[in-house]
Wavefront OBJ file of the C-alpha trace (Angstrom):
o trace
v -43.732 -42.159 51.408
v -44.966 -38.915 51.490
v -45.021 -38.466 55.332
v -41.603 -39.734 55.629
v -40.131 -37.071 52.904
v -39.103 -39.342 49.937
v -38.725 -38.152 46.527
v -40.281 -41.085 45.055
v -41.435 -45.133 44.853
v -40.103 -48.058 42.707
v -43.416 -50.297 42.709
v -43.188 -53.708 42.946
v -45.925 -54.418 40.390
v -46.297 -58.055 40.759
v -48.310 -57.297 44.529
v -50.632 -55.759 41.775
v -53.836 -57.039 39.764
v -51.921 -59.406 37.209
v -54.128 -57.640 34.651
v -54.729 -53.926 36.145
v -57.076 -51.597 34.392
v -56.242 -48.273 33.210
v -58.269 -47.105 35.478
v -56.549 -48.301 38.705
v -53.475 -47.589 37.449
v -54.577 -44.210 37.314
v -55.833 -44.153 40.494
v -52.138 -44.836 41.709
v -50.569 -42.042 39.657
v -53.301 -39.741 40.837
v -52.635 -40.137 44.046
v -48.537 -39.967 43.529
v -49.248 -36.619 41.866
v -51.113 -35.196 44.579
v -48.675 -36.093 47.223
v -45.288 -35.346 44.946
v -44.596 -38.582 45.049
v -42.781 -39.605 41.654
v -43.273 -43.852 40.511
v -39.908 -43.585 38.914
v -39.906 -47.647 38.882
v -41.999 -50.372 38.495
v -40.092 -53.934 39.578
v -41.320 -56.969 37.714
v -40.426 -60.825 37.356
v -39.650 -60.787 34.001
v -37.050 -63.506 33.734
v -34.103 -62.932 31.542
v -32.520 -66.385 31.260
v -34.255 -67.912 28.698
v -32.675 -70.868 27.236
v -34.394 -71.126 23.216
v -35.657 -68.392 20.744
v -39.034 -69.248 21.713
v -38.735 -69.138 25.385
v -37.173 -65.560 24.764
v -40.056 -64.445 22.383
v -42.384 -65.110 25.142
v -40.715 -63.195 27.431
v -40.505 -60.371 25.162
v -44.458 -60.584 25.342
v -44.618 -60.368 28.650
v -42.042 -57.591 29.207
v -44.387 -55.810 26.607
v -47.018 -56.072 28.864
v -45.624 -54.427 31.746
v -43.818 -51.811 29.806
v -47.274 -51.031 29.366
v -48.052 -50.616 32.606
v -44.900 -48.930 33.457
v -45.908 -46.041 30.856
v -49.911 -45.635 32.189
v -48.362 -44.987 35.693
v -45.255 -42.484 34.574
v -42.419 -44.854 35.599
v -39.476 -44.796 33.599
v -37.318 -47.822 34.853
v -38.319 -51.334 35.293
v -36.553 -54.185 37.139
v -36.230 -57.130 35.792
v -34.300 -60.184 36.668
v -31.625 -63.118 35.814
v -34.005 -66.087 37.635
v -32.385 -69.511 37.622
v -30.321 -71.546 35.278
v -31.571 -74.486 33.752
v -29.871 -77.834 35.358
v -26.792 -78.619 33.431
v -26.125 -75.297 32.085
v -22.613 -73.525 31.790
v -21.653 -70.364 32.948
v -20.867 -69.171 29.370
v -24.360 -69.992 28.309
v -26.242 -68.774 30.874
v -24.291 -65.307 30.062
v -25.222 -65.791 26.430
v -28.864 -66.319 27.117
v -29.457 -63.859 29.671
v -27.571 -60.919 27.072
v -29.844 -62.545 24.051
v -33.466 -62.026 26.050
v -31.984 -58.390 27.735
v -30.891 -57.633 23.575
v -34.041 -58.366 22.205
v -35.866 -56.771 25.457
v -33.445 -53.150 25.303
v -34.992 -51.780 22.813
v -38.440 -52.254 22.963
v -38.087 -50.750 26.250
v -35.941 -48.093 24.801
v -39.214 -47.454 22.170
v -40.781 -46.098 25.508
v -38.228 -44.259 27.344
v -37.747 -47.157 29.539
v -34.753 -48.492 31.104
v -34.225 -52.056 32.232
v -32.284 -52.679 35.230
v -30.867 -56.095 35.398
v -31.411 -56.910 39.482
v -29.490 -59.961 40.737
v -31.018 -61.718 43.442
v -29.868 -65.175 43.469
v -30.155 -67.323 40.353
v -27.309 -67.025 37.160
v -26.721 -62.837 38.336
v -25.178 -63.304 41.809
v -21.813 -62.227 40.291
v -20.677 -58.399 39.963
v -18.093 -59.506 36.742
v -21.001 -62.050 35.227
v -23.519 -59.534 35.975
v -21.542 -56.546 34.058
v -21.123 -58.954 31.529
v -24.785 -59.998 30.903
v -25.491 -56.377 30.643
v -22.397 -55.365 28.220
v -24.021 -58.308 26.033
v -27.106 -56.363 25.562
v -24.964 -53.719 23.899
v -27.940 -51.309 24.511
v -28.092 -47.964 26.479
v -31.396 -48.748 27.837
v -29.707 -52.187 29.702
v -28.087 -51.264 32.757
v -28.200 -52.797 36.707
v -30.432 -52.500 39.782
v -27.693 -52.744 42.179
v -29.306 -54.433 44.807
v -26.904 -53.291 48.140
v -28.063 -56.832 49.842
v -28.416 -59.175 47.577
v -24.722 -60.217 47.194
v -23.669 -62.941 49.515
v -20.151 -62.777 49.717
v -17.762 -60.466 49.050
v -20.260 -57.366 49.177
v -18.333 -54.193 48.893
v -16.481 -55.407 46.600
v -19.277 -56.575 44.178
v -21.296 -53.156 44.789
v -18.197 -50.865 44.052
v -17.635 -53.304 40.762
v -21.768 -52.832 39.694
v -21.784 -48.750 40.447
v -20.444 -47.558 37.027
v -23.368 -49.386 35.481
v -25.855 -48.776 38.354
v -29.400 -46.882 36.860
v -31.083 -47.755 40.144
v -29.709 -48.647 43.699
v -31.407 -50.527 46.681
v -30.672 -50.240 50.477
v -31.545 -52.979 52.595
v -31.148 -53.058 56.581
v -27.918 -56.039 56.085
v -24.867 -56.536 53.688
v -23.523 -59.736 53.469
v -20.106 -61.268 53.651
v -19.254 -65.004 53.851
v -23.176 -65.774 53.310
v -23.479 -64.071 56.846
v -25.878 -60.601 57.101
v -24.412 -58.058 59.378
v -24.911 -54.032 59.377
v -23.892 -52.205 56.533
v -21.759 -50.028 56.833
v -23.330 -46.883 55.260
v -20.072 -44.598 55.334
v -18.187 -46.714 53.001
v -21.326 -47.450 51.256
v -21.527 -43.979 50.352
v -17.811 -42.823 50.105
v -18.292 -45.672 46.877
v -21.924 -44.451 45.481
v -21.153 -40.182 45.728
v -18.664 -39.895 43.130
v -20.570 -41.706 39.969
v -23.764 -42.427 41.168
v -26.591 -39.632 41.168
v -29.974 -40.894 40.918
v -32.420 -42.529 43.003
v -31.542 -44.690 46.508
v -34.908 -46.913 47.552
v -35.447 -48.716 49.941
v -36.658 -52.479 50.224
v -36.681 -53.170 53.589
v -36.094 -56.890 55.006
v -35.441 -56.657 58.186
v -36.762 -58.440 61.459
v -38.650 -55.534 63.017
v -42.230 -54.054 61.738
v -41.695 -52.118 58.678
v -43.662 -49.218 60.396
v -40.634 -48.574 62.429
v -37.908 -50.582 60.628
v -38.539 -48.554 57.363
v -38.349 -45.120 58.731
v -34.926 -45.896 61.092
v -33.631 -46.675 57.576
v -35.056 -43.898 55.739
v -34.083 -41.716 57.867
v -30.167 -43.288 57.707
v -30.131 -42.941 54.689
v -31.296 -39.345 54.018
v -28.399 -38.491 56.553
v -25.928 -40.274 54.515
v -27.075 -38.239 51.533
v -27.401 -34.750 53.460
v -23.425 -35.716 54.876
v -22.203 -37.025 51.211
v -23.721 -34.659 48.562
v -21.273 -32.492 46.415
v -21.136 -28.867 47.648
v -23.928 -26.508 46.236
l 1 2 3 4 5 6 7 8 9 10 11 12 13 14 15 16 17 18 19 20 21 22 23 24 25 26 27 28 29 30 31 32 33 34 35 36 37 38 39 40 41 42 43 44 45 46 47 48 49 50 51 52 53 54 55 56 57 58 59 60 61 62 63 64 65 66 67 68 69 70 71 72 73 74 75 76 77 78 79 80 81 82 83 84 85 86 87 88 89 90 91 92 93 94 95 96 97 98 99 100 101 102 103 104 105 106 107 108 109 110 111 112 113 114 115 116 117 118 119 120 121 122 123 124 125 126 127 128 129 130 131 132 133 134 135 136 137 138 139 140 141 142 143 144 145 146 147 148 149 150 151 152 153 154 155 156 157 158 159 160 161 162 163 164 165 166 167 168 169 170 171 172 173 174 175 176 177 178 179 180 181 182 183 184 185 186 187 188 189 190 191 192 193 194 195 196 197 198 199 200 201 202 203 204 205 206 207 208 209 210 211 212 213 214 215 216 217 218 219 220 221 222 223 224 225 226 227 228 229 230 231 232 233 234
């Protein structure tokens, strides 16, 4: 990250120790610090449709848990996401369960100086308006979106320029979608959307078909164009 002149990493935590020590997460944040590198983000699967009181309870513990973590290494957003609906269930309760968990969740978070960002990836939050929705149903200021740029599979600009006003954290990935079909993005209108209300971090999660040791850096370096060519004046 360093080498390739990034301002910081969202960690994907669950590639972790399930139970990491102090001491190793320390390790990582030494390390961030000496390369000034800041782990603004930790992603989780903490699984915000959760059908019954108890179901949500338990997933309050385990958001707990990786709050936790989130703190020891500095990070102060964490992804967490929709998952699937249970078989048979409506779209009105799946909203209403997914808003109940991400209420309950908000403010514990918010305790810490943590925000949650709601990231859809398939599952009950592959819908800008049901999305927005989920996350106005949390009526909390620490319950926002990780607008994931690929993860929308149909319709894409459309659903991204719908998600920006509540965006707290964006991914780029090497495709877009549109009619369930990946295909280039195309960065220019990407950013013409993201430069007028959107002004904090752009990561990367690369899934594309080449080596990441080449595919990452094409894209990271795309990217930091697009910001150098879109950034307000001074």
């Amino acid at each position: 990250a360093a080498d390739l002149g990034v301002d910081g990493l969202d960690l994907t935590v669950y590639w972790l120790p399930q139970n990491p020590t102090n001491e190793y997460l320390f390790s990582l944040r030494r390390v961030a610090l000496r390369y000034g590198i800041d782990s603004y983000s930790i992603g989780t699967r903490v699984r915000m449709c959760q059908p019954t009181p108890e179901l949500r309870e338990a997933e309050t513990g385990r958001l707990a848990q990786w709050l936790s973590v989130a703190e020891t290494l500095g990070a102060r957003h964490m992804r967490v996401f929709g998952a699937a609906a249970p078989k048979g269930a409506t779209e009105e309760q799946v909203v209403t369960w997914v808003s109940e968990t991400l209420k309950q969740c908000a403010p514990i978070a918010g305790a810490r100086g943590i925000l949650l960002g709601l990231e859809y990836d398939g599952g009950v939050t592959d819908i800008a308006e049901r999305l927005i929705q989920m996350v106005k149903g949390a009526d909390s200021p620490w319950a926002a979106i990780n607008l994931d740029l690929g993860n929308f599979k149909t319709d894409a600009y459309r659903q991204i320029e719908t998600c920006l006003p509540y965006a707290t954290n964006i991914h780029a990935k090497s495709a877009v979608h549109e009619n369930g079909q990946p295909m280039a993005p195309d960065w220019d209108r990407i950013f013409r959307m993201i430069a007028p209300v959107y002004r904090g971090y752009l990561s990367v999660e690369y899934e594309g078909a080449t080596t990441p040791r080449t595919g990452v850096p094409e894209l990271v370096a795309k990217l930091q164009s697009m910001v150098r060519k879109y950034a307000p004046a001074g």
